[in-house]
C-alpha positions as CSV (number, residue, x, y, z in Angstrom):
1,X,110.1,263.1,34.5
2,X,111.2,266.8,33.4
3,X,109.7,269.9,35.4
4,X,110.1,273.4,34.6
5,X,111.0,275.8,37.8
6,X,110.6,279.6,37.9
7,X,112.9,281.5,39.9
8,X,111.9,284.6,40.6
9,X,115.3,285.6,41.6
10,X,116.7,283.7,38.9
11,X,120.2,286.2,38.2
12,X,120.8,285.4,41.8
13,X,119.7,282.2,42.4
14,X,120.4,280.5,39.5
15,X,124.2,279.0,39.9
16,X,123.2,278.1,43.5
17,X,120.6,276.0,42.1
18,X,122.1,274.4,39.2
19,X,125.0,273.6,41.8
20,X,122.9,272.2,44.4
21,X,120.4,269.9,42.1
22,X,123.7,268.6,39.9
23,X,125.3,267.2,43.7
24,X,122.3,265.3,44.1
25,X,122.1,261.0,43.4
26,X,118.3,261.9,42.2
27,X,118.7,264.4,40.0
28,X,119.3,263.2,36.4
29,X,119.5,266.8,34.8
30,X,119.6,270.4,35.1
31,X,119.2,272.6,32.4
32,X,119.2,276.5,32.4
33,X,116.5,278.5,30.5
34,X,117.5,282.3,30.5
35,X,114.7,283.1,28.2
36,X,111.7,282.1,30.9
37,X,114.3,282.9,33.7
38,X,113.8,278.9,34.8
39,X,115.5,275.9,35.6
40,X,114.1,272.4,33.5
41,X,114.7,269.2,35.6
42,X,114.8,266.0,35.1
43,X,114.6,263.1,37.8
44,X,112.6,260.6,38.8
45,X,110.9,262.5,41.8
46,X,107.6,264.3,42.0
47,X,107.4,267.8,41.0
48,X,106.3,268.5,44.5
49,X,109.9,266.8,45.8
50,X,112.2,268.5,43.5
51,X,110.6,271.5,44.9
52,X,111.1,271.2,48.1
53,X,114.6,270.3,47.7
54,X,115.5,273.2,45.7
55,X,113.5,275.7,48.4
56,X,115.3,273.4,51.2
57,X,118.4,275.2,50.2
58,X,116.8,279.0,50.2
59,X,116.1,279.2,46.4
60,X,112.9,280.6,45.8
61,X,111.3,278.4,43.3
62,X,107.5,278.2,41.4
């Protein structure tokens, strides 16, 4: 499944993120949307998982 994340910090937050999804086994894809200030992932968890994982690691996330 692909999800689309807000960060609300994104100019901060965003290489942390892309770093820390990318080093995980159950992430397939991370892809950076300046535009919308987001992150679009793709894995086979639930929306609700990916989430917590990326707020796990103190990025603020939507």
């Amino acid at each position: 499944m692909t999800y689309t994340f807000k960060l609300p910090n994104y100019a901060r937050e965003v290489d942390q993120a892309e770093r820390t999804l990318l080093g995980l086994n159950s992430i397939d894809a991370v892809n950076r949307d300046n535009s919308s200030e987001s992150l679009i992932v793709t894995s086979d968890l639930t929306y609700g998982e990916v989430l917590e994982l990326i707020r796990e690691n103190g990025i603020s996330a939507k």
